[in-house]
N, C-alpha and C positions, 0 to 999 in steps of 0.2 A: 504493500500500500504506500502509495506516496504521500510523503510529507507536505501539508496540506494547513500554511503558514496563517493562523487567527487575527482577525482584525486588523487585514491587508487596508482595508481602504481607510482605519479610524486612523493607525499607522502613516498614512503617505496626508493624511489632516492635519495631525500632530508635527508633523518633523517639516512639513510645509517646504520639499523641495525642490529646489530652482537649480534650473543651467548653470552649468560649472560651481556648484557648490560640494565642498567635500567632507564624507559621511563616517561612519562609523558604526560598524552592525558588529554588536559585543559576543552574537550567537548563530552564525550565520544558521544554522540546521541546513534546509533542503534550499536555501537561496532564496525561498518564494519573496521575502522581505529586501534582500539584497538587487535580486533583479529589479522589483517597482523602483528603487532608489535612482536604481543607476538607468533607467528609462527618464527620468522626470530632472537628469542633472545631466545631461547631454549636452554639448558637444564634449564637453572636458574634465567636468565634475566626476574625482576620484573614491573609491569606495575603499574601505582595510575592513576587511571580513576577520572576525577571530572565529574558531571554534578547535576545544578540548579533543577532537578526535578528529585521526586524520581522512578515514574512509568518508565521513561528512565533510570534511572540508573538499575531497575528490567529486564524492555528488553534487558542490556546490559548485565548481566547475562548470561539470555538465550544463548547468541551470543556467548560467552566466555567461556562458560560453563566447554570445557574440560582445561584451564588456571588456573582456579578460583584459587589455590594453589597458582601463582603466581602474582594475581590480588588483590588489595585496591580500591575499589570503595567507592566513598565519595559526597554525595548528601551536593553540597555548592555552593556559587557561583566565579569562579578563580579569582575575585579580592582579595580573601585571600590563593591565590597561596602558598606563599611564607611557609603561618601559617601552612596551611595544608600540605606541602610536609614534612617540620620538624618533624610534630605530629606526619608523619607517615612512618618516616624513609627512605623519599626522599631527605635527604638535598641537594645532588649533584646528580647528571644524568645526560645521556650522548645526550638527547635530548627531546624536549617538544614540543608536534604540540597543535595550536588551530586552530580547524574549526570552524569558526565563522557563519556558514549557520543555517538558521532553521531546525528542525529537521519534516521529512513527519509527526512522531505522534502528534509534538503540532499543525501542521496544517490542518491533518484530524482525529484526535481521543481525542486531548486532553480539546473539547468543551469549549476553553476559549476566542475565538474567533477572534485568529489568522490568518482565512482566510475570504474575504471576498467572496468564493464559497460557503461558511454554516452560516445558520442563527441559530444564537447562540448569547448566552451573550456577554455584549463588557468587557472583562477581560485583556485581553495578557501578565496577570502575565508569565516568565516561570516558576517561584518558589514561587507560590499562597501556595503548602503546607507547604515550607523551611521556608517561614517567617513567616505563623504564629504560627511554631512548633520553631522558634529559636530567632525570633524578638519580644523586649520586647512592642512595640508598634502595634495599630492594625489598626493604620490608614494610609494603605499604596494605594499608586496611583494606580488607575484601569485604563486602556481607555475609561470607562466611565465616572468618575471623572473629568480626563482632557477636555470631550465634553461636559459635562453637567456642571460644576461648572470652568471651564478658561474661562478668560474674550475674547473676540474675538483676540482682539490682541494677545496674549500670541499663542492663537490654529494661527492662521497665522504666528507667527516667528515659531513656530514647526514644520510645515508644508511646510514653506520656508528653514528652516535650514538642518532640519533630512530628508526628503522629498526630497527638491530641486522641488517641488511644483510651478511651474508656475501660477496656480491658485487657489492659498495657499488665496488671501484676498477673491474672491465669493467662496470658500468650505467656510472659516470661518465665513462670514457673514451668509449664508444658514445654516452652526449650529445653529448660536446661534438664529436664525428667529426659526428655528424647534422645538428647545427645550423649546421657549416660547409659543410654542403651546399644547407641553406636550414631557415628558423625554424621550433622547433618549437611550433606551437601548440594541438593537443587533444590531449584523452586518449589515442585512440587511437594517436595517433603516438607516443604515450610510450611506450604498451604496449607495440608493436611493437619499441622499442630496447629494453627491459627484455628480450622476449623471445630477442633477439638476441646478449644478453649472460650470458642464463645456458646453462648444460649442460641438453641435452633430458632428462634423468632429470628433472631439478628443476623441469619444466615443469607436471608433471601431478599436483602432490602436495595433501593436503585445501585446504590454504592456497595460493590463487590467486600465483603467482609476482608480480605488481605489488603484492603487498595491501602489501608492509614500504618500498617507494620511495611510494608514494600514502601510508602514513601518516605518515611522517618529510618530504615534503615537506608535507604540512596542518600536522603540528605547528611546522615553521618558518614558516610561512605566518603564522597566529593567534598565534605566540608559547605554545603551550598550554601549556608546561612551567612557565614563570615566571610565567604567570596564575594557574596554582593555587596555588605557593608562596607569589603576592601575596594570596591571595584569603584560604590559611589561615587566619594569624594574628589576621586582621581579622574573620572569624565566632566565633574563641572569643573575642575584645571585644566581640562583638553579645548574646552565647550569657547566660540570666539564668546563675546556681548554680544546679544540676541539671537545665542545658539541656543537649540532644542535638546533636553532631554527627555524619553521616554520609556517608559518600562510596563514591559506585561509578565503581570505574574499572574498563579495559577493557584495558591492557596493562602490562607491568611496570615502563614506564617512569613511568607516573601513579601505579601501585601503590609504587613505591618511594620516591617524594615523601610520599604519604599515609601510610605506614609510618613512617617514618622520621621524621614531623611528629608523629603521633601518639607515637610511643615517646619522643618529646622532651619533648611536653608533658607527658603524665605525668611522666616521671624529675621534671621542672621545678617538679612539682605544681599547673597547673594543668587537667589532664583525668586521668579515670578509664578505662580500658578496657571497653567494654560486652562483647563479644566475644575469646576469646583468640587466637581463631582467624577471619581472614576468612570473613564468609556465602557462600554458593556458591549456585547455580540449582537447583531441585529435579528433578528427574529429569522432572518432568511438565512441566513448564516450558520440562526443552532441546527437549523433543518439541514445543512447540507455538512455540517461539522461537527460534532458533539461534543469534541475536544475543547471548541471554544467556549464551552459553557460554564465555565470555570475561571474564565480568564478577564481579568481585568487592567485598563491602559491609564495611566497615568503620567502626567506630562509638565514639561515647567522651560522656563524660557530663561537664560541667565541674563542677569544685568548688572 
């Protein structure tokens, strides 16, 4: 299934851009967001695509393909924003979106075991190949690590914090029961004690009973809560005066980071609010997308 970019047109609203202005897309995923940009900044207006994994950054290629002249794609993670815009001759731009959503390929093609619909290894690196091609260390956190070697308590604040887990202490007692019967290592087995531990009312409801332990163990996994706080600050230093920042998140935990960074930097006086209120999906759009049902845009102008 192809990657299938939300809040394509509230996005090219928000970032408002024009011929030869140059951009900054903190995530590129499947390009859908990178291509509008760089249609609407034509003849000359340059684009720096980041994204954590490199097979995505190759798909995003493909998508851009007739751009590429004026495209920098850079397989890293945007908490060194700041490093990599300078290196590559973004020091100022006239706006920088992050879509903070998972992208369809790590959750149907990139077998690391990002969904719990595929029985696969429990990984949810997104940048399994970035860090052991750049990081001098090789003992980095898997989702398996965390379930099989954290003490119960540690996997129930996880699961209570990133999560918001209602029955963050029986999933994590049912770990750590299981994994003293033997390791656990794919998805499915996770699912299976997930499902063991909650009350059968709670099994069948819109929201898939694994979806809140699968996304509070990825956010510890990648770190993603403190990548975006590191990433903020450091795109309104990139941002010219009356450059656009914009960010779509996908749960309240991201949204609350961005909220809250936003109402800072205005009080602070350095951004203006574009929006008073978060963009939301258009009605036409949840019907042809469901992923963007979830997703919310927020935007701010720097002065």
């Amino acid at each position: 299934m192809e990657h299938i970019s939300v809040l394509r047109e509230e996005v090219l609203r928000a970032l408002d851009p024009k011929p030869n202005e140059d951009f900054i897309d903190c995530t590129v995923n499947g390009g859908g967001h990178a291509k509008a940009i760089l249609e609407k900044t034509a003849p000359s207006g340059r684009l720096l695509g980041i994204d954590w994994n490199q097979r995505v950054i190759e798909n995003c290629k493909l998508k851009i393909d007739n751009f590429t002249e004026r495209t920098v794609l850079i397989c890293d993670n945007f908490a060194h924003l700041e490093k990599i815009a300078k290196k590559e001759g973004f020091g100022s731009v006239d706006g920088i979106l992050f879509d903070l959503g998972i992208s369809s390929w790590h959750l149907e093609r990139s077998g690391k075991g990002f969904s719990f619909l595929r029985d696969e290894p429990l990984d949810m690196r997104y940048g399994a190949e970035y860090q052991i091609s750049n990081l001098k260390t090789q003992n980095f956190l898997t989702a398996e690590k965390i379930i099989n070697k954290w003490s119960e308590k540690e996997i129930e604040k996880n699961l209570r914090e990133y999560g918001q887990e209602k029955f963050s202490k029986t999933i994590a007692r049912k770990i750590v029961q299981a994994r003293e019967i033997k390791p656990i290592a794919t998805t499915f087995q996770l699912v299976d004690i997930i499902k063991q531990a909650i009350p059968t009312r709670y099994q069948h409801q819109r929201i898939h009973f694994a979806t809140r332990t699968f996304q509070a163990i990825r956010i510890a996994v990648n770190d993603e809560l403190n990548n975006l706080k590191t990433a903020l600050p450091q795109a309104v230093n990139i941002l010219k005066t009356q450059g656009r920042l914009v960010v779509i998140s996908f749960h309240s935990l991201e949204d609350g980071i961005v909220k809250n960074f936003l109402r800072d930097s205005v009080k602070n006086g350095f951004l203006k609010p574009l929006n008073a209120k978060p963009m939301l999906a258009s009605k036409a759009e949840l019907m042809a997308n469901k992923r963007a049902r979830s997703a919310k845009l927020r935007a701010a102008i720097k002065i």
